[in-house]
C-alpha distance (Angstrom), angle and dihedral (degrees) to the residues before:
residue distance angle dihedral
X1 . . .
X2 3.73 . .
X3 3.77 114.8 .
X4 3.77 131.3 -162.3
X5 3.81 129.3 -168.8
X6 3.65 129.2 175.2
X7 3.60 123.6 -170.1
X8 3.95 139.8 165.1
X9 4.01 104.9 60.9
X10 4.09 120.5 124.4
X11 3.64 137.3 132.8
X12 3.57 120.8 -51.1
X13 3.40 141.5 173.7
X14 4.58 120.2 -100.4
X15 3.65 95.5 -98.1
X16 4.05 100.2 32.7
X17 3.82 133.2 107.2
X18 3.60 137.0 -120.2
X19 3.76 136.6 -178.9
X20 3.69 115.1 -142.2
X21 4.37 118.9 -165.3
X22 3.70 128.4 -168.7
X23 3.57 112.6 -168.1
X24 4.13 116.1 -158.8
X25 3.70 134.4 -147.6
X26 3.74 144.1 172.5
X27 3.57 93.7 44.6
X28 3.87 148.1 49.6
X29 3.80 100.2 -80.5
X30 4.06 86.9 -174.7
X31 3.18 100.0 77.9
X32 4.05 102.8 44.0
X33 3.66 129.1 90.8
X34 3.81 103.1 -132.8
X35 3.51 131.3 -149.8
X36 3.98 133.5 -152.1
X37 3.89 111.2 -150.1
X38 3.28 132.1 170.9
X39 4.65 137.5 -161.7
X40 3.78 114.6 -143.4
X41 4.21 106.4 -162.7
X42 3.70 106.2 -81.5
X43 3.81 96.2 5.7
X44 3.95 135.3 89.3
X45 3.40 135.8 -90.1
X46 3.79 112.4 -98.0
X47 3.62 135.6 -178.6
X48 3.68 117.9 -116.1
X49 3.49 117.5 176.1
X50 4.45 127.9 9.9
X51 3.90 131.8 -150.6
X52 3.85 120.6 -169.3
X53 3.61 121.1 -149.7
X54 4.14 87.5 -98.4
X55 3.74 95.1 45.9
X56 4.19 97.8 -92.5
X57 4.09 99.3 152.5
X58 3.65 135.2 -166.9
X59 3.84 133.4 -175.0
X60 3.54 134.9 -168.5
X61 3.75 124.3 -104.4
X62 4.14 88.6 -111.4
X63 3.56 97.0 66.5
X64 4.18 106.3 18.2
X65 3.42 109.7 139.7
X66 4.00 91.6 23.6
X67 3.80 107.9 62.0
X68 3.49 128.7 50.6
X69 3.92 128.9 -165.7
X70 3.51 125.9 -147.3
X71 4.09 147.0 163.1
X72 3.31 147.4 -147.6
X73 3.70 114.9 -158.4
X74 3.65 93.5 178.7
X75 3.84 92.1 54.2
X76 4.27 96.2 34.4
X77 3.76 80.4 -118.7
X78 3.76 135.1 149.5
X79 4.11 121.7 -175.9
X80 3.62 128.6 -164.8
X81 3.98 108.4 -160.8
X82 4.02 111.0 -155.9
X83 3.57 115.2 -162.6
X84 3.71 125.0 176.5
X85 3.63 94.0 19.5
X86 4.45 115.3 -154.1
X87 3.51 119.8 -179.5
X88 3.70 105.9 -107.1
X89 3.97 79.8 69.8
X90 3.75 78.2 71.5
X91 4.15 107.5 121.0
X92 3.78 152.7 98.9
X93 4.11 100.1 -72.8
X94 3.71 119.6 -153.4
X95 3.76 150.1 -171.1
X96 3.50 141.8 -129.6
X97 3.57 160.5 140.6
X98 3.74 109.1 -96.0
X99 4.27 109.3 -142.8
X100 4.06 121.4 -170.9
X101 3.17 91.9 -74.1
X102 3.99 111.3 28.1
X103 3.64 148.6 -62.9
X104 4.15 106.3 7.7
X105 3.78 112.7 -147.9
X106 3.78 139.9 -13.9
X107 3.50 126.2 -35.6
X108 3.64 139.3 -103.6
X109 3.60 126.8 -127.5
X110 3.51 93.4 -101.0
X111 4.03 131.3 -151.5
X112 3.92 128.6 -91.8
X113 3.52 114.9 -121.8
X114 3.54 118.1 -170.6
X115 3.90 124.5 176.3
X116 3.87 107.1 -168.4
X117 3.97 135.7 142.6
C-alpha cells in the first residue's frame, strides 16, 4: 500500500521560507514523476511545482522563481523549497505521484501552510 507523508509546513511570516518533505512508501518512488499540490479554503487543488524521475522540473507561473522542487531517490523523498512566501500561497500542500493523466493514488494528509503577519 502506497503511503504519503508530508511534513515541514507552519506559520510564517509574508516574505519567509519554508521547506516542505514528503516521504513515500509502498512503492518504487524512482521511477515516478511527483507532483506538489496544494487546496486553498474554497478553491481547487492545483499543481505547483513537477519532478521527473531524472530530475526534469516544472513550476507554475504563481510561484516561479519562489518554489523549488526537488528529490531524493535514495531517501524516497520529495522537497518543495518556498522562498519569498505571500499569503495567497496560504493552503493545505500535498504530494503525489503524477500518472498520464494526473494525480496517481490516494492522498496524504498533507501540511498546513499558512503565510500571515
Amino acid at each position: 500500500q502506497v503511503q504519503l507523508v508530508e511534513s515541514g509546513g507552519g506559520l510564517v511570516q509574508p516574505g519567509g521560507s519554508l521547506r516542505l518533505s514528503c516521504t513515500v512508501t509502498g512503492t518504487i518512488f524512482s521511477i515516478y514523476r511527483m507532483g506538489w499540490y496544494r487546496q486553498a479554503p474554497g478553491k481547487q487543488r492545483e499543481l505547483v511545482a513537477a519532478i521527473a524521475s531524472g530530475g526534469g522540473t516544472n513550476v507554475a507561473d504563481s510561484v516561479k522563481g519562489r518554489f523549488t522542487i526537488s528529490r531524493d531517490n535514495a531517501k524516497n523523498t520529495v522537497y518543495l523549497q518556498m522562498n519569498s512566501l505571500k499569503p495567497e500561497d496560504t493552503a493545505v500542500y500535498y504530494c503525489n505521484r503524477i500518472g498520464v493523466v494526473g494525480p496517481q493514488g490516494s492522498w496524504g494528509q498533507g501540511t498546513q501552510v499558512t503565510v500571515s503577519s
